[in-house]
N, C-alpha and C positions, 0 to 999 in steps of 0.2 A: 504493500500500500504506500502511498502518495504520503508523507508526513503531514509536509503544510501542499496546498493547492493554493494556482492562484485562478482567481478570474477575471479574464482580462474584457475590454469590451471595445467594440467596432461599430463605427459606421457604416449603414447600407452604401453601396453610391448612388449616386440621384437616380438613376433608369432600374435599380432595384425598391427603392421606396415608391416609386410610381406603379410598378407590377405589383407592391402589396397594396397600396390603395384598391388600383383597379379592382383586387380580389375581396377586398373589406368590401366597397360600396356600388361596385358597378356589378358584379355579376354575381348578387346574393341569389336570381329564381333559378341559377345553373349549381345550386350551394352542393347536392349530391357528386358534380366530380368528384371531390375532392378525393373519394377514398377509392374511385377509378386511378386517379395518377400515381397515388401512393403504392398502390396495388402495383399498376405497372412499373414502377421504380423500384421495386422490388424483384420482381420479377427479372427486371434487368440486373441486379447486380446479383442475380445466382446464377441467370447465366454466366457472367463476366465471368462466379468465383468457379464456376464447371469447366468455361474453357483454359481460365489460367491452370489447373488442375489437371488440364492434359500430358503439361509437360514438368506439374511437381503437384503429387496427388498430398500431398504434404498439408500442403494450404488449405486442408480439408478439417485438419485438427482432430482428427479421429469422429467427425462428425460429416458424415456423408449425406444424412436423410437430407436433404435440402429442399426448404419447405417455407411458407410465408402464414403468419401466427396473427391473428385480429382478435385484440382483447375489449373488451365494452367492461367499464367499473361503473355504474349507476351512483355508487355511492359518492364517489370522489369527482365524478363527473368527467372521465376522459374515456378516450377511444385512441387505445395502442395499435401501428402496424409495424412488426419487426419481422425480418428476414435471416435468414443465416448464409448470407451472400458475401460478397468479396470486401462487403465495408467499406472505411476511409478512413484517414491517419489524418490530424491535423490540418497540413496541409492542404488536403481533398477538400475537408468541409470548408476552408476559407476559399477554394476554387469555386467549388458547383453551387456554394447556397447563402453565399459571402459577400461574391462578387460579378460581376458582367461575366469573366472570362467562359465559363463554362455554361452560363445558365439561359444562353440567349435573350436575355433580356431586351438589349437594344434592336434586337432585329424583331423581337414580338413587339415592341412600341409602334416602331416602323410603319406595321402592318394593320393596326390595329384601326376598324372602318367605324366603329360606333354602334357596329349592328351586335349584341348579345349573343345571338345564336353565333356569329360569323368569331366571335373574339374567344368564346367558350373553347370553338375548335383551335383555334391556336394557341390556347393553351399546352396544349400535350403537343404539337406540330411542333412547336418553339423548346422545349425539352423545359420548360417554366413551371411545370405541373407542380412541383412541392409546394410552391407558394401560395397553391389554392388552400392549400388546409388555413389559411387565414382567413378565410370567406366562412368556417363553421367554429375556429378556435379565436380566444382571446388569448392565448398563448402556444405555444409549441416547444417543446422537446424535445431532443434531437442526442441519443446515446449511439457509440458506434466505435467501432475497432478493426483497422484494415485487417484480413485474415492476414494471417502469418508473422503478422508482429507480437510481440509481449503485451503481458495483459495491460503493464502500465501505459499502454499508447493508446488508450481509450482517449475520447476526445467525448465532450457535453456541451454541445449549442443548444441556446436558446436565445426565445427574442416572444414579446406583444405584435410584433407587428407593425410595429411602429419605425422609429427611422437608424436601431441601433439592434444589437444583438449581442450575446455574451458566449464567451470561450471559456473552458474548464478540463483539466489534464483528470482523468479519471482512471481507476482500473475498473476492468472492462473483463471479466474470464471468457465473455464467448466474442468471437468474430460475428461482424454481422451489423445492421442497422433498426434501432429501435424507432419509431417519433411517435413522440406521445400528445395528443391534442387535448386542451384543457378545454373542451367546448363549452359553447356560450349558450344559455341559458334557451337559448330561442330554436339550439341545432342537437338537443337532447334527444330528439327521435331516430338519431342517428345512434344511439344506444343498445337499442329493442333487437335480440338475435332477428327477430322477422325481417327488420331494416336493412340490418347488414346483409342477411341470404339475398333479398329481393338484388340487391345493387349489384353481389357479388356473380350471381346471375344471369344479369343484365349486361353484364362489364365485363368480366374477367372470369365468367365461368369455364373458356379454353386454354387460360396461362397454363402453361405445363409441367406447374407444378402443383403439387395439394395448397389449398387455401383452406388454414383449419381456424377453427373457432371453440372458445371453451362451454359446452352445454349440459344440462344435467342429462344424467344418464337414467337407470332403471332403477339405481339404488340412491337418488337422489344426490351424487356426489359426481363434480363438474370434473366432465373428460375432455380432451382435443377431438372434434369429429372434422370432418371433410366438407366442406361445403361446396368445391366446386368438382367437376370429372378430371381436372388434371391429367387431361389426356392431348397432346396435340392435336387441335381438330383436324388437320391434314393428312395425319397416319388411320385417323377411322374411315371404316367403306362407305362412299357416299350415300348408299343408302341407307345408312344409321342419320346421317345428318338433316338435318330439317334446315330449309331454307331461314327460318330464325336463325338459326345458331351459326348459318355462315353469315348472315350481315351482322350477329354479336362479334362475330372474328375480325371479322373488318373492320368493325369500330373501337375495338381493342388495337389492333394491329397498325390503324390510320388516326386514331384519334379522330377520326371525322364525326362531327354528327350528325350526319345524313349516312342515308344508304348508299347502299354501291348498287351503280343501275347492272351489273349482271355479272356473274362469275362463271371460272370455268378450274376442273379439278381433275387433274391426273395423275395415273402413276404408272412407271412406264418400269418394267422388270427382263431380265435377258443378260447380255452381255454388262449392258450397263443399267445402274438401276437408280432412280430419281421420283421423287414425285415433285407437281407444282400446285400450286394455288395462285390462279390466277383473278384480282379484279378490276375492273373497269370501275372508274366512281363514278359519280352522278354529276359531281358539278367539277369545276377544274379552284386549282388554290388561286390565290390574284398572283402570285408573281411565277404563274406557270414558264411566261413565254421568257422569264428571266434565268430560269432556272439552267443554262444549256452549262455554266461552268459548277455550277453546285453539285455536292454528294445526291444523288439521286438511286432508286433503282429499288431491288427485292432483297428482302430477308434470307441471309442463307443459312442455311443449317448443314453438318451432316453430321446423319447416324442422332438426329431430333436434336445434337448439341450446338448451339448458337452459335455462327463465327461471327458474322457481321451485319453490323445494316448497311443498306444503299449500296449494293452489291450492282457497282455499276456494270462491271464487266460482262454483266446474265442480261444485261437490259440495254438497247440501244438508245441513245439521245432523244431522237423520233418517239421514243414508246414511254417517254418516262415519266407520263401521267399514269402508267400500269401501277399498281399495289398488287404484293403479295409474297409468298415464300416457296424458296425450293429448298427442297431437304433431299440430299445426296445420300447413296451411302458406298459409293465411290470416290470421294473425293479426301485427300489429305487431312488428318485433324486440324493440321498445321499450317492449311494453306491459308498465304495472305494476298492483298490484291495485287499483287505484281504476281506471284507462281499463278494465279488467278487467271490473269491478262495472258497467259504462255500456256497454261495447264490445255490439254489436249480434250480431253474430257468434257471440261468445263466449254469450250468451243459449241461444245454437239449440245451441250445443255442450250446454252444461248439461242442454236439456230431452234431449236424444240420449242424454248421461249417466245421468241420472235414469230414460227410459223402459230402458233398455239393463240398469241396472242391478237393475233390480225384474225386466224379464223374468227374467232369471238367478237370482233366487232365485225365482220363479215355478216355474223348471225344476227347481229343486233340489224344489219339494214336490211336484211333479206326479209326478215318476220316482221319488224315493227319500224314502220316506216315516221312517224311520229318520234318516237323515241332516238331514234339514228337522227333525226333531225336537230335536236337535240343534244344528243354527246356530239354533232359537227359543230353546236356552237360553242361547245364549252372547249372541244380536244381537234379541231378540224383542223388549224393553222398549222399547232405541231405534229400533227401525220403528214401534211405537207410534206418536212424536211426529210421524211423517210422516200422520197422520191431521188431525191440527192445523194443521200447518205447509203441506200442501202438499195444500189442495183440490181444483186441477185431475187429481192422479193419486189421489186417495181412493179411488177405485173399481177402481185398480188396487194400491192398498195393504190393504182390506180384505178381499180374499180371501185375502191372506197372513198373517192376524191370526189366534192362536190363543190360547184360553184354558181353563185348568180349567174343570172341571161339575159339578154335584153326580151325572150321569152317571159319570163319569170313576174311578178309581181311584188314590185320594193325587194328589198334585200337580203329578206327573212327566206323567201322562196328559192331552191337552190334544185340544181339538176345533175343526173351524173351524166361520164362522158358517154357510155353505154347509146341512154339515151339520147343524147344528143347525137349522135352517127346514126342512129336509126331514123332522125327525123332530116337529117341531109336531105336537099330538095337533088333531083337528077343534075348534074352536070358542075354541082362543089365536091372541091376532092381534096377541102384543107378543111380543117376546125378552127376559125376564126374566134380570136379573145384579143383582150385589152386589160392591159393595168394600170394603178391609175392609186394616188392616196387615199382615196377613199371612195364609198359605192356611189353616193352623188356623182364625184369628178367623172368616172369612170362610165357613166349610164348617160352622163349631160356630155362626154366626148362627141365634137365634132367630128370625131374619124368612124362615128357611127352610121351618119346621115342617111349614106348611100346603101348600108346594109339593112337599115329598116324599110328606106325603099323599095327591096330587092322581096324582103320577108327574110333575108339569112340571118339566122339565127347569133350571137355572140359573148361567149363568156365572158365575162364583166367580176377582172379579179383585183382585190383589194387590200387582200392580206399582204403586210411587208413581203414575206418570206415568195409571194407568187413570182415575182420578176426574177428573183433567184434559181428558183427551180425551175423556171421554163427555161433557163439557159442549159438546161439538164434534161427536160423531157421533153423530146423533140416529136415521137407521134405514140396514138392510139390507136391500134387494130387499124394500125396499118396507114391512118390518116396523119401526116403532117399536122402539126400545129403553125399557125399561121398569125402576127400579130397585126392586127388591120391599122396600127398607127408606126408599123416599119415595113422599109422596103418597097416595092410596086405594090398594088393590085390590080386585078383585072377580073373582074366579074360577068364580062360580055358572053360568058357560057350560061349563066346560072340567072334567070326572070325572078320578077317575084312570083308565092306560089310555085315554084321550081320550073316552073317555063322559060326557055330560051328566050335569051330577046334577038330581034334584029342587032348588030353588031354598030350601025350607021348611026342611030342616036347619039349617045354616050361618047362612042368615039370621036363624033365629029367636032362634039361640042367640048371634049378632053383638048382637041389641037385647036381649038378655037384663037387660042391665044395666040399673039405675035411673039414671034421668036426675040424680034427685037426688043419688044416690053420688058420680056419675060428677064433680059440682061440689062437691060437699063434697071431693074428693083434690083438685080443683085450687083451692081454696081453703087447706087443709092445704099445698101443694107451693110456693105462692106463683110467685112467677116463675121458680122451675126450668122451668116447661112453658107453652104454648101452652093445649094442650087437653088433655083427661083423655077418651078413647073405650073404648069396647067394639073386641077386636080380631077378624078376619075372620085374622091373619095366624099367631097362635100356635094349637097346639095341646099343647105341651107347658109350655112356660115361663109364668108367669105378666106377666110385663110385658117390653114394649119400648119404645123410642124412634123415634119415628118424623118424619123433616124434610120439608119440600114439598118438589116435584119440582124447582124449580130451588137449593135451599140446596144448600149444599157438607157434603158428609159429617166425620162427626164426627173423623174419626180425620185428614183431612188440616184441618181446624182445628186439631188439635193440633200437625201439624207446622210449621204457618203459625206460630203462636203462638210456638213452641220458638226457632222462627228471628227471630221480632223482627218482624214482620210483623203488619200489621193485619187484624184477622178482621171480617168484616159481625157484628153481632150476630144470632143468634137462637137462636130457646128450641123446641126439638123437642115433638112429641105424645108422651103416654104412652099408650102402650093397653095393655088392662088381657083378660086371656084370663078368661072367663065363668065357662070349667070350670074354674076350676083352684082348688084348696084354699085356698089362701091369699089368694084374692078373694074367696072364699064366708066366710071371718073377716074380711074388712075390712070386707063387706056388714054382717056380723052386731053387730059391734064397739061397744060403747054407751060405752065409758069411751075418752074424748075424747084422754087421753094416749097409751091404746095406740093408737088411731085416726091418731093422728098419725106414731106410732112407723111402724106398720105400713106406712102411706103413704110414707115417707120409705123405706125398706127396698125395698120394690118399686120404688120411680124407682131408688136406688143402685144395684139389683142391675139392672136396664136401662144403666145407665147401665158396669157393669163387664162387661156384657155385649157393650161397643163397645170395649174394651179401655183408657176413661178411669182417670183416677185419681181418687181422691174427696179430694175438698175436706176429709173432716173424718173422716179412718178409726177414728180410734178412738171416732167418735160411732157408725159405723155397725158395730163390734164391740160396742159398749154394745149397741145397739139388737136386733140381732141374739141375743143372749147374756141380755136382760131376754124374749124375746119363746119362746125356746127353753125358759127356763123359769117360762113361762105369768104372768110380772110384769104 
């Protein structure tokens, strides 16, 4: 024993006294987490103390049953969870429940939208979850002894909750984590065995270990019984499982508090032997599309012992809105993510993962067409990237790819490619689309005109990531992709209603224009442009911009540029609509300055028609504003 002890006392730092506020006063009607996170934090350090045990069974202390203990004292008014898991030494607790470093604190502020249900979940997402037991305790207690140190290396925190906490050197004879909550008068029904089964239940009825609790027995003297199956739900035959009990897994395993729109569960035995659990959520986190350099991925297990989470190596970038766990029993005790990223095995796991996991949302659009509507708007963007990233299942990725159409109604309405090739009118032999920063710009593009004219159809894509990937997928069963705002078109094959047209219209009034004009504007425009043409593509607007088929569109040069990044140089085509008013005065135009004026005006307004900014706005109000009244 400790002679004299001292206790020492610390300050929160400010983004920890804000997480215990939040948990005192903003999210009291979610008060029940709390002994969901505890439970889980438990559970995770008997993992930890099982896998460090692979390679010194030692750290076990001659105590192997490892198990998580919930005691209820009515009298004294607390509610004990202790674990006999891998613990924490001084140190640890000033790490994980002390300070920022460990506790994600600042990144769950971050996040944090105002909506209850939405902050409830990031709680456990954010690894913050200990500090909800302040939402049902006016105090907490915190005993604990990393395994494998001497007993003197117990450590006792405690804190109200408030903006300061207290440290104490204790001995400690078992390994393992106690917290003991002093509950508040108002969160006593959290006491009652009925309360805690209901939760345990509910939460954490498939941690894989026993969750025991002390109850009377037959002889009226209180035993440890079991409360939850303590069975890895993964290793049981799905037909034991009830659709409950796999979205209880999920919400255990995600912290989510929504359901997961649909799962899929295998086990695959032979040469090599694995099972998975795979699921799809319902809604996607907010900083999904940020997530591409973060730990992401599935839980890996082998032989049901924990190695890792965010087992990025099992899950591709593209898919890593997927949740859930493989459990090997092939794979190394020992392996870590590097033998991971090399391991041979693990290879064949991934591609299993990968086709397993695309089947499944395959199934989701094939049967319920609402619901796929759905997961496209919450997980649609980032399967995009798996057109890029992952060549060999491309063809199993773009059937799952959907996009607005000028078909379509507002932006909510999406179609796949499938369909759109079936409804090609006779005599189009490209898949026509446009991108554009947003579904507005994109539907209101001038390089449309001429295809609504026609009736041809045109996807209408909005997503950052589309102009990306169409530098990547070049066609569909067979059909070129075709962008209508680069390169020629010619449509003289293909009528509206899919009837040919006479070839004399369109063309004649395409060369309408004087060759000489057409160099007098790119003389006047200087190196704003390329070229100066006659267009085939407006029939409304008087001018566009037009890039070659391999330049990068205008509007993701801007964001390149925005971010610091080097853009290729180039200078787009103007084309210039035959019919239209304001071409037939630039034709006509003999004073050299309005000529000029004119000219500049029509690139401008092309150019705010891609949703640019202009270099020089109050030249182009001048210009505008002299020409409105006939100067």
């Amino acid at each position: 024993m400790n002679e004299t002890t001292t206790v020492e006392t610390h300050a929160f730092q400010a983004e920890t006294r804000q997480v215990l506020h939040l948990m005192i006063h903003s999210l009291y009607s979610n008060k029940e987490i709390f002994l969901r996170e505890l439970v889980s934090n438990a559970s995770d350090a008997l993992d930890r103390l099982r896998f460090v045990a692979i390679g010194d069974d030692a750290v076990y202390e001659g105590d192997g049953d490892l198990r998580i203990e919930i005691e209820a004292d009515e009298e004294a008014g607390t509610l004990t969870v202790r674990d006999n898991g891998i613990g924490m030494n001084r140190d640890d607790v000033m790490e994980n429940i002390g300070t920022i470093a460990k506790s994600g604190t600042k990144a769950f502020l971050d996040r944090l939208s105002g909506d209850e249900k939405v902050d409830a979940h990031l709680i456990g997402q954010f690894g913050v979850g200990f500090y909800s037991s302040f939402i049902v305790a006016d105090k907490v207690t915190v005993r604990t002894r990393k395994a494998g140190e001497e007993a003197g290396a117990g450590v006792c925190w405690e804190s109200d909750g408030g903006g300061e906490y207290s440290l104490e050197a204790i001995e400690r004879d078992t390994h393992g984590t106690e917290v003991t909550l002093h509950l508040k008068e108002s969160a006593k029904e959290f006491l009652s065995p009925w309360s805690i089964r209901s939760l345990v239940s509910r939460y954490s009825d498939h941690i894989g270990f026993p969750i025991r609790m002390q109850e009377k027995g037959e002889d009226e003297t209180l035993e440890w019984q079991d409360i939850n199956k303590a069975s890895a739900l993964w290793t049981l035959p799905k037909n034991e499982i009830s659709d409950e009990e796999y979205q209880s897994f999920y919400q255990y395993l995600t912290h989510d508090m929504d359901k997961a729109m649909c799962w899929a569960h295998n086990k695959v035995e032979g040469s090599q032997s694995y099972t998975t659990l795979l699921y799809v959520p319902e809604t996607a986190p907010m900083d999904l599309m940020l997530q591409r350099d973060e730990r992401t991925g599935l839980r890996l297990y082998v032989n049901r012992v924990f190695i890792m989470d965010a087992a990025q190596q099992l899950l591709p970038h593209y898919l890593r809105f997927m949740r859930g766990v493989v459990d090997s029993n092939d794979l190394p005790l020992n392996v870590s993510r590097e033998l991971l990223q090399e391991n041979e095995l693990s290879g064949k796991i991934r591609s299993a993962v990968v086709r397993r996991s695309l089947d499944l949302i395959a199934k989701i659009a094939k049967d319920d067409t609402d619901q796929y509507e759905k997961f496209w708007s919450q997980f649609g963007a980032v399967l995009k990237e798996g057109v890029v990233e992952d060549f060999a299942n491309r063809e199993r990725i773009a059937p799952l790819l959907r996009f607005a159409s000028t078909r379509g109604d507002g932006d909510k309405h999406v179609v796949d490619l499938a369909s759109y090739v079936e409804r090609m009118p006779e005599g189009q032999d490209a898949i026509y689309y446009i991108t554009a920063e947003n579904h507005q710009a994109a539907s209101n593009s001038p390089h449309l005109e001429v295809f609504r004219k026609k009736g041809i159809e045109v996807l209408l894509m909005s997503d950052r990531v589309d102009e990306w990937m169409m530098a990547y997928f070049t066609e569909f069963e067979e059909k070129p992709f075709k962008s209508v705002a680069k390169g020629d078109i010619d449509l003289h094959s293909v009528g509206k209603d899919g009837k040919a047209e006479d070839e004399t219209d369109d063309q004649a009034d395409a060369s309408a224009l004087d060759s000489d004009l057409l160099e007098k504007v790119k003389e006047s425009l200087g190196e704003h442009v390329s070229e100066v043409r006659s267009s085939q593509r407006l029939t409304d607007s008087a001018s566009c911009l037009v890039l070659g088929d391999q330049e990068m569109a205008l509007h993701l040069q801007r964001l390149l540029e925005q971010a610091g990044q080097d853009v290729p140089d180039s200078r787009p085509v103007l084309e210039l609509n035959p019919d239209h008013p304001l071409v037939d005065r630039l034709a006509n135009e003999t004073d050299e300055g309005r000529f000029g004026d004119l000219a500049q005006v029509l690139f401008e307004q092309a150019l705010l028609s891609e949703g640019a900014a202009l270099a020089d706005p109050a030249g182009f109000v001048r210009r505008v504003n002299d020409l409105m009244l006939g100067k």
